[in-house]
N, CA and C atoms of all chains as a GROMACS GRO file, in nm:
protein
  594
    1UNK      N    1   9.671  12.119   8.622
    1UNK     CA    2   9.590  11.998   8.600
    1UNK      C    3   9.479  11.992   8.704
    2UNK      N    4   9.342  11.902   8.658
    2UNK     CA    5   9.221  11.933   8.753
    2UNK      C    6   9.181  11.813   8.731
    3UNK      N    7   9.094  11.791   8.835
    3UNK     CA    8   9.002  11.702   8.752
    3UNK      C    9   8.950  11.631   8.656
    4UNK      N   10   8.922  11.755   8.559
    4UNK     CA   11   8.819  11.747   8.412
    4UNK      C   12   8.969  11.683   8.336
    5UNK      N   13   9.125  11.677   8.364
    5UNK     CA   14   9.207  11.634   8.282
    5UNK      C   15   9.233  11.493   8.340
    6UNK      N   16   9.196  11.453   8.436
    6UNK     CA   17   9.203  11.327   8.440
    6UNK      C   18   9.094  11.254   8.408
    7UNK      N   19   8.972  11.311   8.426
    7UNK     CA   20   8.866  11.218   8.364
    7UNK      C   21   8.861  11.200   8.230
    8UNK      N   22   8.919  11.314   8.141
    8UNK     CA   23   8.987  11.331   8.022
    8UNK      C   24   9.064  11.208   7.930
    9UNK      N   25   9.172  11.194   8.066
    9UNK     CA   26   9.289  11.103   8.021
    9UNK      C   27   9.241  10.904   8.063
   10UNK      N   28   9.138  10.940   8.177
   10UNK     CA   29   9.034  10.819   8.171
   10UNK      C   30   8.948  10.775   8.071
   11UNK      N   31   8.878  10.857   8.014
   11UNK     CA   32   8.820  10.845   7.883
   11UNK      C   33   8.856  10.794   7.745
   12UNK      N   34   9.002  10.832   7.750
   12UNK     CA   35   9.087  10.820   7.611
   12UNK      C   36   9.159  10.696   7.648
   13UNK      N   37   9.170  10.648   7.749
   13UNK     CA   38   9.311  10.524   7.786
   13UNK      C   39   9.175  10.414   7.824
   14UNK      N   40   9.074  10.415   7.869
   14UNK     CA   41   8.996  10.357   7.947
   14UNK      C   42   8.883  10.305   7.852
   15UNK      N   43   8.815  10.408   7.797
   15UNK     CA   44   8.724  10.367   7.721
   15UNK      C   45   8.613  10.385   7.784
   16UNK      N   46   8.579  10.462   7.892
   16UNK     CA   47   8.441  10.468   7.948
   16UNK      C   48   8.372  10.599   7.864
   17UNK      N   49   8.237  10.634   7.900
   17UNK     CA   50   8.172  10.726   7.871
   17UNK      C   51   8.253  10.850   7.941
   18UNK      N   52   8.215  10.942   7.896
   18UNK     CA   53   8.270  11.056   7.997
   18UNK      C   54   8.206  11.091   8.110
   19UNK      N   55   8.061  11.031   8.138
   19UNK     CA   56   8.021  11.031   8.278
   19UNK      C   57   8.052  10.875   8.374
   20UNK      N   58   8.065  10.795   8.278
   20UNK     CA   59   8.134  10.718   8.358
   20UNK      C   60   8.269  10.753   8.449
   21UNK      N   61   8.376  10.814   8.330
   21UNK     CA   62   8.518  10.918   8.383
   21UNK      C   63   8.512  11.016   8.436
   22UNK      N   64   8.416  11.048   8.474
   22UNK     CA   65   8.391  11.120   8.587
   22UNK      C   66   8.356  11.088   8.721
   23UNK      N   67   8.245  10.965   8.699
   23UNK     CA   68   8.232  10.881   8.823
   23UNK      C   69   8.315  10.828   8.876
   24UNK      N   70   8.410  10.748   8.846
   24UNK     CA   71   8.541  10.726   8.851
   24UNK      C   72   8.664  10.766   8.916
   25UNK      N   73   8.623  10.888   8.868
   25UNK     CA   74   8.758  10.978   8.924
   25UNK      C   75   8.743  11.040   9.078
   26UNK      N   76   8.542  11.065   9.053
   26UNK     CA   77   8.537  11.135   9.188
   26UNK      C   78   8.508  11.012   9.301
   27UNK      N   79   8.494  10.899   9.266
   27UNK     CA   80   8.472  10.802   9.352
   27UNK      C   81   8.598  10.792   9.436
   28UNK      N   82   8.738  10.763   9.308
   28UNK     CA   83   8.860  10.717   9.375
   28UNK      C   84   8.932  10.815   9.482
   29UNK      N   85   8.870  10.976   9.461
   29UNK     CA   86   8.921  11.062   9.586
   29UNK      C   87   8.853  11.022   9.711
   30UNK      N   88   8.721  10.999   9.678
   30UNK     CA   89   8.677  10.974   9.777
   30UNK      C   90   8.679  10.866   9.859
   31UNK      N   91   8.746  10.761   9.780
   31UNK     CA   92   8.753  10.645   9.872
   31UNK      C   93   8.887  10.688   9.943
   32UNK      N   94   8.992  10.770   9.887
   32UNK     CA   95   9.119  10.749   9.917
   32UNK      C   96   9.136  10.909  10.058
   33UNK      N   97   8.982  10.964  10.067
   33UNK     CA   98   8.953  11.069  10.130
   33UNK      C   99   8.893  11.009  10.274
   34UNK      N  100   8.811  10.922  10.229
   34UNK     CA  101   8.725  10.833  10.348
   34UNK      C  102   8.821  10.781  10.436
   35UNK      N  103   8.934  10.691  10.365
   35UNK     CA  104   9.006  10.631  10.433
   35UNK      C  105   9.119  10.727  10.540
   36UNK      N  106   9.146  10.840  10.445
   36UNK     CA  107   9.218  10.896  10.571
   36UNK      C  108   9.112  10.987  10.656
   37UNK      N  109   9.023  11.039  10.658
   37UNK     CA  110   8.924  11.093  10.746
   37UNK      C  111   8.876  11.002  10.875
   38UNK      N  112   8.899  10.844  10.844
   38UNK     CA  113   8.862  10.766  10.947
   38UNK      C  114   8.991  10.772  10.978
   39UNK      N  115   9.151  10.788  11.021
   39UNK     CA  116   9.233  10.758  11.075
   39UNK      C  117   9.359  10.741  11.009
   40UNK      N  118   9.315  10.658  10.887
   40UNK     CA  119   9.423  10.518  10.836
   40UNK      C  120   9.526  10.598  10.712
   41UNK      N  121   9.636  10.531  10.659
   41UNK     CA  122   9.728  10.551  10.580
   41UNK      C  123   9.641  10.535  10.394
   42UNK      N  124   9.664  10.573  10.338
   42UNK     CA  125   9.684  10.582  10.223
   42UNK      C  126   9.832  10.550  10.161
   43UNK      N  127   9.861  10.401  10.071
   43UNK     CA  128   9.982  10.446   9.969
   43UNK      C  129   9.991  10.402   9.847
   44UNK      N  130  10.011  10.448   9.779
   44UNK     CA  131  10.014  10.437   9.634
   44UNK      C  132  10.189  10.444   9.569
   45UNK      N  133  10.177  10.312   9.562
   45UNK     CA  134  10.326  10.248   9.541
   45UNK      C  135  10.362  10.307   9.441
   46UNK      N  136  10.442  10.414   9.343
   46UNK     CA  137  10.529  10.470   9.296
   46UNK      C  138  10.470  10.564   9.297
   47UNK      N  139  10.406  10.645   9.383
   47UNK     CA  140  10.338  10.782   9.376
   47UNK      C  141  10.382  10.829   9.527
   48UNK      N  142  10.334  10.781   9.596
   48UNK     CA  143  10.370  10.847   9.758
   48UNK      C  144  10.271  10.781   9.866
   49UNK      N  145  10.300  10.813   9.955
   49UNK     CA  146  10.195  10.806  10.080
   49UNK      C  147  10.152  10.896  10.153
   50UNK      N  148  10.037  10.891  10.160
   50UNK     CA  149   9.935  10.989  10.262
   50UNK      C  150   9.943  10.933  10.391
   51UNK      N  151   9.998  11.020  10.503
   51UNK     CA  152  10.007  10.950  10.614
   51UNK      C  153   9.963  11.056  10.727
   52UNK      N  154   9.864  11.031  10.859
   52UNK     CA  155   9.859  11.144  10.918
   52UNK      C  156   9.970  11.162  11.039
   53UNK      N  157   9.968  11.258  11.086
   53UNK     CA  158  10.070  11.276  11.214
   53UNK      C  159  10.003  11.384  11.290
   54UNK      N  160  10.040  11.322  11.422
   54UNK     CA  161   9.977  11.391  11.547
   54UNK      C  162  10.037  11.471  11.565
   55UNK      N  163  10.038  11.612  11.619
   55UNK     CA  164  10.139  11.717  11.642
   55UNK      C  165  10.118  11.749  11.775
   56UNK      N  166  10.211  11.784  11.856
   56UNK     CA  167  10.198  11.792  11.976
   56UNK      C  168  10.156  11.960  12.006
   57UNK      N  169  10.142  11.982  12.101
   57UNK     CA  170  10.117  12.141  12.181
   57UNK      C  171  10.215  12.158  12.191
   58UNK      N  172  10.279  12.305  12.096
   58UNK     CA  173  10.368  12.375  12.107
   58UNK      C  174  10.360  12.515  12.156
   59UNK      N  175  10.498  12.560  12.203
   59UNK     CA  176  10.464  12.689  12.230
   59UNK      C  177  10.546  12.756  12.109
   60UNK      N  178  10.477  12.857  12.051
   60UNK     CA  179  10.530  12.952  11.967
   60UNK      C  180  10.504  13.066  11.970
   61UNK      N  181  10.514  13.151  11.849
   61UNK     CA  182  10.626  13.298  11.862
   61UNK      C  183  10.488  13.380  11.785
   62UNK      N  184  10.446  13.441  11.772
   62UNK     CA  185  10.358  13.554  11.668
   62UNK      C  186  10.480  13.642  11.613
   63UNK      N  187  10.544  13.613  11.496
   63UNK     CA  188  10.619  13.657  11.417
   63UNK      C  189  10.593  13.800  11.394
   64UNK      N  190  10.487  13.871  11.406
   64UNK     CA  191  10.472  13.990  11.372
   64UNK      C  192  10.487  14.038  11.517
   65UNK      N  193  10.409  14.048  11.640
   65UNK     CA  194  10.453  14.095  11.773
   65UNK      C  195  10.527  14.029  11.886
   66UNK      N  196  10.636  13.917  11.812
   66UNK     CA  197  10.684  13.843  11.888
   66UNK      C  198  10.601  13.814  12.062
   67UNK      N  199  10.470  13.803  12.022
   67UNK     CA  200  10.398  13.769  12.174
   67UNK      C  201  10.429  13.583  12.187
   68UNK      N  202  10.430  13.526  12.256
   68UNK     CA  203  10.421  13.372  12.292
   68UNK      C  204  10.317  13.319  12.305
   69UNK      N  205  10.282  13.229  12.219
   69UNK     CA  206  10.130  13.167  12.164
   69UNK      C  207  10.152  13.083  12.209
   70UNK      N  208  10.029  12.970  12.226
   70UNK     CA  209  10.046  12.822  12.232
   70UNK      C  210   9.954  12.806  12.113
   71UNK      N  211  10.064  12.694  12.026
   71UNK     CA  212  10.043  12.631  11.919
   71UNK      C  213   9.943  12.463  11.973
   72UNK      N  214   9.822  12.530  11.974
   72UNK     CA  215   9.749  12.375  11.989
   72UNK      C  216   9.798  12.255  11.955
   73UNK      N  217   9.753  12.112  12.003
   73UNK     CA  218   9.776  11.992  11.940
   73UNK      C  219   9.676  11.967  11.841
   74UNK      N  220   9.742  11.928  11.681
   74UNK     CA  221   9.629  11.886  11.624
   74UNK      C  222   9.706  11.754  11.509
   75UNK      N  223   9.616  11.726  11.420
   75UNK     CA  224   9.600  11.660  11.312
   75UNK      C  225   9.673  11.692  11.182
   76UNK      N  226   9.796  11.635  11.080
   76UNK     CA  227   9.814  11.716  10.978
   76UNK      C  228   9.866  11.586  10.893
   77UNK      N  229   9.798  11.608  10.799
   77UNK     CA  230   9.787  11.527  10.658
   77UNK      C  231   9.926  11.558  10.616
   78UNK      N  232  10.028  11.432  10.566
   78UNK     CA  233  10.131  11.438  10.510
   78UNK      C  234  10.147  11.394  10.422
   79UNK      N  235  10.214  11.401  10.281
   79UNK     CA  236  10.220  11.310  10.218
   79UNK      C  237  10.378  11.356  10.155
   80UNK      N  238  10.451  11.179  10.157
   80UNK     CA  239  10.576  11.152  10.130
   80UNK      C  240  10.536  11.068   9.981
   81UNK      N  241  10.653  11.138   9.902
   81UNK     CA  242  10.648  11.153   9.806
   81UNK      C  243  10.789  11.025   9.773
   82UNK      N  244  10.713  10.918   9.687
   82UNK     CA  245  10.758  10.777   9.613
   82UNK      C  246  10.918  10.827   9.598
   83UNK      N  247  11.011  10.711   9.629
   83UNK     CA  248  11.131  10.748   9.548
   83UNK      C  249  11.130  10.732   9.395
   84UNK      N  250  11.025  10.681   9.368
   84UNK     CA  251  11.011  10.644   9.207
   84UNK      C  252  10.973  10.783   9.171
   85UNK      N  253  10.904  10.844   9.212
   85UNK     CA  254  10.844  10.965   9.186
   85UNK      C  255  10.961  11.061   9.186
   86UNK      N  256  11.009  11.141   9.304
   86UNK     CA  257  11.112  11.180   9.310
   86UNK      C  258  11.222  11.150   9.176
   87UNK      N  259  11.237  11.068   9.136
   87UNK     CA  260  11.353  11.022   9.023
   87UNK      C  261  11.295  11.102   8.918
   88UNK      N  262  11.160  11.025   8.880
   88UNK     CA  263  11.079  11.051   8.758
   88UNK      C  264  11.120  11.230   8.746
   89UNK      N  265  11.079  11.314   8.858
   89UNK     CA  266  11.066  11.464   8.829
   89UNK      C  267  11.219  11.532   8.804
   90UNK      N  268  11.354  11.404   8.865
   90UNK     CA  269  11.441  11.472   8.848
   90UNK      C  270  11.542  11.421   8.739
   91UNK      N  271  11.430  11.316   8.640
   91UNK     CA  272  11.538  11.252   8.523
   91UNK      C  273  11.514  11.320   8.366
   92UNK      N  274   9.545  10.187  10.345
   92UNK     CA  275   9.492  10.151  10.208
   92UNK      C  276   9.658  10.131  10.108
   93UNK      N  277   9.620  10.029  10.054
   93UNK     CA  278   9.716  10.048   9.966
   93UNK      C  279   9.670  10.060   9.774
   94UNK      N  280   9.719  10.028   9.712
   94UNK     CA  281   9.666  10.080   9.533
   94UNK      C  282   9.611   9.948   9.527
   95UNK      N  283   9.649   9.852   9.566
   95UNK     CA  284   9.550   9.709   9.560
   95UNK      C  285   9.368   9.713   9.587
   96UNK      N  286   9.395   9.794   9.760
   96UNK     CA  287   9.294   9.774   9.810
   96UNK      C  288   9.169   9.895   9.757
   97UNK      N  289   9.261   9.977   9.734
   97UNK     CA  290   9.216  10.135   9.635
   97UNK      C  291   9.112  10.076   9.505
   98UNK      N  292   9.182   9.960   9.441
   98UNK     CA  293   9.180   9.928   9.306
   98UNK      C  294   9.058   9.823   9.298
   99UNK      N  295   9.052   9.787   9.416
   99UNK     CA  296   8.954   9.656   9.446
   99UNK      C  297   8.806   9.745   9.502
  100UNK      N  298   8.818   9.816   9.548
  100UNK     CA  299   8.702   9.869   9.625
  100UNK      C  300   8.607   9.939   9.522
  101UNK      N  301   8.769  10.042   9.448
  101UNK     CA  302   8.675  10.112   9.311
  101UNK      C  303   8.601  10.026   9.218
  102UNK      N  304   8.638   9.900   9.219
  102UNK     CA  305   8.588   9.776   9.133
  102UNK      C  306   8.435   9.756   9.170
  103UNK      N  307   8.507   9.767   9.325
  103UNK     CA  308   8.353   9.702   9.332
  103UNK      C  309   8.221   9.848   9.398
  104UNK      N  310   8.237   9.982   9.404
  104UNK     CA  311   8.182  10.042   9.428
  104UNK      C  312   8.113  10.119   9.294
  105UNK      N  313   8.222  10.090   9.201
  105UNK     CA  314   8.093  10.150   9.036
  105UNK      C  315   8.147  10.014   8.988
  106UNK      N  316   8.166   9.938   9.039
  106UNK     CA  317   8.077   9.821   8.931
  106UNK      C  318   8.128   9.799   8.803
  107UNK      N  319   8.238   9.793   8.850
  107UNK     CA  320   8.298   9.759   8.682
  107UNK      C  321   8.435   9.699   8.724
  108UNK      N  322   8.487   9.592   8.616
  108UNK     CA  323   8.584   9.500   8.626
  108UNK      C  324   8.714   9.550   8.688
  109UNK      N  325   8.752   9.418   8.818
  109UNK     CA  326   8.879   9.509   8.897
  109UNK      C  327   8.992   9.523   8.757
  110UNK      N  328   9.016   9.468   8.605
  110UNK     CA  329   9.088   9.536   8.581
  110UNK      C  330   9.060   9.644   8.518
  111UNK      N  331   8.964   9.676   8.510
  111UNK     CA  332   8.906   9.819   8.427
  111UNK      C  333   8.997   9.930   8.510
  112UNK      N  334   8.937   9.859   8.667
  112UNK     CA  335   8.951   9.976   8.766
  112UNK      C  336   9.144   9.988   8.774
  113UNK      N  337   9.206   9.905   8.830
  113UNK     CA  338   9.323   9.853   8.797
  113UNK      C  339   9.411  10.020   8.675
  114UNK      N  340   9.351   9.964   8.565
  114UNK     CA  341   9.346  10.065   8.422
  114UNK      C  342   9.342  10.228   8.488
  115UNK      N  343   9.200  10.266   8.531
  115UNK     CA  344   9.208  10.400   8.574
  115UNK      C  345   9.262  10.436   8.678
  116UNK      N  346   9.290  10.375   8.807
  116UNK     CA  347   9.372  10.404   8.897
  116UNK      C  348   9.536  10.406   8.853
  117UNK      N  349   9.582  10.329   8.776
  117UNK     CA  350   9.726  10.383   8.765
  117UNK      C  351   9.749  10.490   8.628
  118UNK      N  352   9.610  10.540   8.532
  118UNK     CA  353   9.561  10.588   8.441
  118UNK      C  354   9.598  10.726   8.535
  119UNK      N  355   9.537  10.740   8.640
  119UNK     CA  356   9.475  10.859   8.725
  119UNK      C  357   9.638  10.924   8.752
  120UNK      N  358   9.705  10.824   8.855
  120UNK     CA  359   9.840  10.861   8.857
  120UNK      C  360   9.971  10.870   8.787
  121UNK      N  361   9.969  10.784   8.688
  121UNK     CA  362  10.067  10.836   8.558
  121UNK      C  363  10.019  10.979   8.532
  122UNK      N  364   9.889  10.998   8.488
  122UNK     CA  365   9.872  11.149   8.454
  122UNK      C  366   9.921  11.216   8.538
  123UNK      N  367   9.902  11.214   8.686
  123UNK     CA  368   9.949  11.295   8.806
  123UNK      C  369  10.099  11.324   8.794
  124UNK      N  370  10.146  11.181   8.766
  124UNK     CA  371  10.335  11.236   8.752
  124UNK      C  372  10.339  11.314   8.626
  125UNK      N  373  10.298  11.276   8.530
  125UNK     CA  374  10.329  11.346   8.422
  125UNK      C  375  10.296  11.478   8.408
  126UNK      N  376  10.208  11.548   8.471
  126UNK     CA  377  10.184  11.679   8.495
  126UNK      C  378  10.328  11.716   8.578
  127UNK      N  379  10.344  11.670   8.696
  127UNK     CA  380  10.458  11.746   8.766
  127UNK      C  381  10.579  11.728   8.743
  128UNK      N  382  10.581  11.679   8.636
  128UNK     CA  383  10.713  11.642   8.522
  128UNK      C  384  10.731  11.739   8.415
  129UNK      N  385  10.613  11.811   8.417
  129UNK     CA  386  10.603  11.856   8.294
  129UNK      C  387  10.624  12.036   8.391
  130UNK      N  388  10.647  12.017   8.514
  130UNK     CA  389  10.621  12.141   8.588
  130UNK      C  390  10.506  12.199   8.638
  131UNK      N  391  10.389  12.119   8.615
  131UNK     CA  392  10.256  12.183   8.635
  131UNK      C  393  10.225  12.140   8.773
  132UNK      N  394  10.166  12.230   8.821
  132UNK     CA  395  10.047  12.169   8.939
  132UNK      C  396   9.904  12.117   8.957
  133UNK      N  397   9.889  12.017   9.033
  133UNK     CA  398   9.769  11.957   9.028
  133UNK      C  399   9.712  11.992   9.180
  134UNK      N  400   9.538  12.040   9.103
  134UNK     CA  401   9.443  12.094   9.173
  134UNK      C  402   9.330  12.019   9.188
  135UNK      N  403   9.303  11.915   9.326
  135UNK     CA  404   9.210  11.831   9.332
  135UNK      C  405   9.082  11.886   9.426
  136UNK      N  406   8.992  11.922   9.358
  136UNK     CA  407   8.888  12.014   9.481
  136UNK      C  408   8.816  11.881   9.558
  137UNK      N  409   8.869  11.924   9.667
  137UNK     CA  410   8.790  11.906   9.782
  137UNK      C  411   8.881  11.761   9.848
  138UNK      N  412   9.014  11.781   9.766
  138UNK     CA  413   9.123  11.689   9.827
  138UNK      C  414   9.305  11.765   9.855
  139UNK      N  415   9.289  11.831   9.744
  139UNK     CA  416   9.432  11.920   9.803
  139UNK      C  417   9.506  11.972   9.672
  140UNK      N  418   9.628  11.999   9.704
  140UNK     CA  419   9.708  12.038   9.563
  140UNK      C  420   9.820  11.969   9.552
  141UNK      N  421   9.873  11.949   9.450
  141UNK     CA  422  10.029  11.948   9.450
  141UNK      C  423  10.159  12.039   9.365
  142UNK      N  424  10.216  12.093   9.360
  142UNK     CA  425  10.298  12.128   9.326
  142UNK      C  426  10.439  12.112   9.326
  143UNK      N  427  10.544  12.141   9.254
  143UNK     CA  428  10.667  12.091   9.194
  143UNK      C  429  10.775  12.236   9.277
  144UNK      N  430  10.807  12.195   9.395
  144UNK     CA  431  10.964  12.283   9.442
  144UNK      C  432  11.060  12.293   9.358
  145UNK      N  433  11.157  12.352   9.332
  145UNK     CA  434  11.243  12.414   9.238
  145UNK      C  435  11.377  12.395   9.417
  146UNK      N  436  11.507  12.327   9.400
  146UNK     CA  437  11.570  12.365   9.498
  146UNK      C  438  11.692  12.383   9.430
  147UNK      N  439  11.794  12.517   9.470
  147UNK     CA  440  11.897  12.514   9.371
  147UNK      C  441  11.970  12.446   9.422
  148UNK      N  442  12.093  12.383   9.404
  148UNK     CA  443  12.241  12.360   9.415
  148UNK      C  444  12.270  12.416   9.524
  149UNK      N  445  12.351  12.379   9.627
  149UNK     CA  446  12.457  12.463   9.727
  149UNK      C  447  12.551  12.370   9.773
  150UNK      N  448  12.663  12.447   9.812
  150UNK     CA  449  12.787  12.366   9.905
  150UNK      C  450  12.701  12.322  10.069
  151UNK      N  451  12.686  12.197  10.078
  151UNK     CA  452  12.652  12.168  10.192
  151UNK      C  453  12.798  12.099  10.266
  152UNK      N  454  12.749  12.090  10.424
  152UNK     CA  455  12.842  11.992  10.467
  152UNK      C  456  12.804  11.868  10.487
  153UNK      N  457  12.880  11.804  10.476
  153UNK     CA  458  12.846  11.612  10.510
  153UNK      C  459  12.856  11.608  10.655
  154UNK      N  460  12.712  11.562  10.689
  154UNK     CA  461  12.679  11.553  10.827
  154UNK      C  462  12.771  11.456  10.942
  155UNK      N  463  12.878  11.396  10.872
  155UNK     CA  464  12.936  11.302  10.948
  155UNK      C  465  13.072  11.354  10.970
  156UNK      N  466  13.177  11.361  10.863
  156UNK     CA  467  13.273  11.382  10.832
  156UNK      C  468  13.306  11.537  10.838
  157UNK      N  469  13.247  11.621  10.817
  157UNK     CA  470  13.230  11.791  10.816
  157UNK      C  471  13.316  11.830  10.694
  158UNK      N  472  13.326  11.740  10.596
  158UNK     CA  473  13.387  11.807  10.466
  158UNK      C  474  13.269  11.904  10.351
  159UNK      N  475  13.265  11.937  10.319
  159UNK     CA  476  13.217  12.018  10.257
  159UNK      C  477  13.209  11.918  10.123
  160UNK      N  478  13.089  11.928  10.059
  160UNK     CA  479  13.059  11.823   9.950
  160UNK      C  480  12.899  11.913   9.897
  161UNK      N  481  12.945  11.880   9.748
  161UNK     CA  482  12.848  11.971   9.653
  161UNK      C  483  12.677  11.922   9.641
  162UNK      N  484  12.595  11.988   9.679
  162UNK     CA  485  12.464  11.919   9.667
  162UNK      C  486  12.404  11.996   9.522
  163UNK      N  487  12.326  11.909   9.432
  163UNK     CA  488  12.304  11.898   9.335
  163UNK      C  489  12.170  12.013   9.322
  164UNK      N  490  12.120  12.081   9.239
  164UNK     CA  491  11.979  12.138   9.197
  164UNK      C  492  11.890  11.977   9.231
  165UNK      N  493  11.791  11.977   9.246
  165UNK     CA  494  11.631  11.949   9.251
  165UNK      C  495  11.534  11.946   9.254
  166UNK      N  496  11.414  11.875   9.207
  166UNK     CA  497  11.317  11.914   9.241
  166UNK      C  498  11.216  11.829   9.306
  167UNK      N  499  11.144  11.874   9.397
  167UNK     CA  500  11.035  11.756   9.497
  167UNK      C  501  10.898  11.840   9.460
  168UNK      N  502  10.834  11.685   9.470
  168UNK     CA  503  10.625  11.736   9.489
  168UNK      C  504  10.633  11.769   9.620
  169UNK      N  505  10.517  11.856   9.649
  169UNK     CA  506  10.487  11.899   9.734
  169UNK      C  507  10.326  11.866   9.758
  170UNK      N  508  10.281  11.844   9.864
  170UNK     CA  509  10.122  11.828   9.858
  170UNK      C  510  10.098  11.930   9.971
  171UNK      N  511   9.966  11.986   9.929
  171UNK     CA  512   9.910  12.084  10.043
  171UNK      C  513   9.742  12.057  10.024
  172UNK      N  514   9.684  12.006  10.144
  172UNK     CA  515   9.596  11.940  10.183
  172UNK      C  516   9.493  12.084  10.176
  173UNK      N  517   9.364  12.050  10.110
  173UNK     CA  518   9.246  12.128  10.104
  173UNK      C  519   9.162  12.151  10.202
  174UNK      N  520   9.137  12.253  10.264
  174UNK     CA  521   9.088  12.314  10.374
  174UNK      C  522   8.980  12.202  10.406
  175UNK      N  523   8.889  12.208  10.378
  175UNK     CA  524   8.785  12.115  10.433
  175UNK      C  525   8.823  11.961  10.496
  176UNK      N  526   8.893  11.889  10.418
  176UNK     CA  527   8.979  11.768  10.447
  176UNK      C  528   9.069  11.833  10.569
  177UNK      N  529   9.159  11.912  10.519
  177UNK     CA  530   9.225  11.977  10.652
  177UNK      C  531   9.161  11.921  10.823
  178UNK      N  532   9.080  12.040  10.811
  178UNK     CA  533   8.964  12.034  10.875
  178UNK      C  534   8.915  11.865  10.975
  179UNK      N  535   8.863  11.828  10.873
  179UNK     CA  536   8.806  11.722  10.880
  179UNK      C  537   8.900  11.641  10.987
  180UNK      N  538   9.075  11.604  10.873
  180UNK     CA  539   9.160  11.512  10.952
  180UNK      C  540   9.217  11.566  11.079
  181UNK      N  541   9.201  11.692  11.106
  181UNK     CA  542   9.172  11.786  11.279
  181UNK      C  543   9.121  11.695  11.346
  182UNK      N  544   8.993  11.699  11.307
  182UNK     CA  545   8.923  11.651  11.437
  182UNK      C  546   8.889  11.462  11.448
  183UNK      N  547   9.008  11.436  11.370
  183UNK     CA  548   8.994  11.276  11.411
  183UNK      C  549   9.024  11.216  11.542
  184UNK      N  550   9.006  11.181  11.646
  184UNK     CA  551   9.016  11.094  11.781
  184UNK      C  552   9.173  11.046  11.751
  185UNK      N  553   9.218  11.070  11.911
  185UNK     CA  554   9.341  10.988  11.822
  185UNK      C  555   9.375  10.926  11.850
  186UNK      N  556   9.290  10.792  11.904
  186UNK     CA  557   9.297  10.650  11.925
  186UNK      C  558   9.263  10.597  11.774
  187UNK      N  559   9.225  10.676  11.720
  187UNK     CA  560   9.164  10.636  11.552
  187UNK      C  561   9.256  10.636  11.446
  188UNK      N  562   9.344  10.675  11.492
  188UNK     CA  563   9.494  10.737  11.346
  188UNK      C  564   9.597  10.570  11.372
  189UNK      N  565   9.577  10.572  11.232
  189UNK     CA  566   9.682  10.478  11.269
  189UNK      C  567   9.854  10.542  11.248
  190UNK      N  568   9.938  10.475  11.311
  190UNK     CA  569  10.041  10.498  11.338
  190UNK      C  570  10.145  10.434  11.263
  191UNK      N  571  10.228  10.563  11.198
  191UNK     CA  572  10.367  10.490  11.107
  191UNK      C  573  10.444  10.352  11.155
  192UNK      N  574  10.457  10.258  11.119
  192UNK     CA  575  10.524  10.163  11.196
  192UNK      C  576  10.674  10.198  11.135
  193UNK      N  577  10.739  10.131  11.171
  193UNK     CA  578  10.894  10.156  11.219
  193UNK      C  579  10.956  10.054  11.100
  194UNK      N  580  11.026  10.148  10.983
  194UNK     CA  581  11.108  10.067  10.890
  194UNK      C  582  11.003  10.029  10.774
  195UNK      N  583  10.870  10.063  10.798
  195UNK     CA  584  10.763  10.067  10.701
  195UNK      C  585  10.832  10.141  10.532
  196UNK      N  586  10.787  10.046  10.442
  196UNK     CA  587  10.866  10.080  10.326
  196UNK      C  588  10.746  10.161  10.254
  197UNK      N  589  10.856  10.206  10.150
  197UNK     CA  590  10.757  10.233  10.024
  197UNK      C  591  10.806  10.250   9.921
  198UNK      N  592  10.786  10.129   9.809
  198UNK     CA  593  10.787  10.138   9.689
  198UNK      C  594  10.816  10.225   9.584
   0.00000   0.00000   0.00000
């Protein structure tokens, strides 16, 4: 699934033009893109939440020459997935 | 953000009735489950992917008691965040992130 199938399924349930369902679709990533790029949570109540988490400086392993790296501190986009959701994929 | 505030903004950024918007925002995500229901993966450029884990069945132990108790097949979404966004949520300040609060639900 892409894009072009949700502006698709906007079109047919919605009733807009198909450049409207397109505007639409790419607006709502982007608002829901903006918001976590400035910092903040994203959630979408029976779908999941976008949440970020800080990761600390680790030290790790180079799996291929077992040398000892340091694993920088950074930024990583999570997203926890609805218990409604979860059910839905396993009923 | 929550699907309220999602739903209100899209309203008012193309301009068309919050329940229109209302309509395509939970329009957008029914389709989303229903793809990974159906086993498929969803490919959002220039926001990320998701895909459907497959986990089999095994004898686990019960973390309390140490009896041995049967864990079921399943399956979970998975999201994997698109390089550029990646990227991007890197280099946020991190006086700027907001922070999970404690016992925070979700629906």
């Amino acid at each position: 699934m892409t894009k072009a199938d949700l502006i698709e399924s906007i079109y047919e349930k919605v009733g807009l033009s198909k450049k409207e369902s397109s505007q639409i679709v790419e607006l709502m990533f982007d608002l829901i893109r903006a918001r976590l790029e400035s910092g903040g949570k994203v959630k979408i109540s029976g779908f999941g939440n976008f949440t970020i988490r800080e990761k600390h400086v680790r030290r790790g392993r180079n799996p291929q020459t077992g040398d000892e790296i340091k694993i920088a501190a950074r930024n990583v986009l999570t997203f926890k997935a609805s218990p409604v959701l979860k059910k839905a994929l396993n009923s | 953000m929550v699907k309220s505030e999602l739903i209100q903004k899209l309203s008012e950024d193309a301009s068309i009735p919050p329940k229109i918007a209302e309509i395509a925002v939970n329009t957008v995500f029914s389709a989303m489950t229903e793809a990974l229901m159906r086993g498929e993966g969803i490919e959002i450029r220039g926001f990320g992917s998701f895909k459907v884990r497959h986990y089999r069945g095994r004898v686990g132990n019960h973390p309390r008691t140490g009896t041995s108790i049967e864990i079921e097949p399943k399956k979970r979404p998975f999201f994997k965040v698109g390089k550029e966004l990646r990227e991007r949520i890197n280099g946020i300040a991190p006086g700027a992130i907001e922070r999970d609060a404690e016992g925070a639900g979700d629906e």
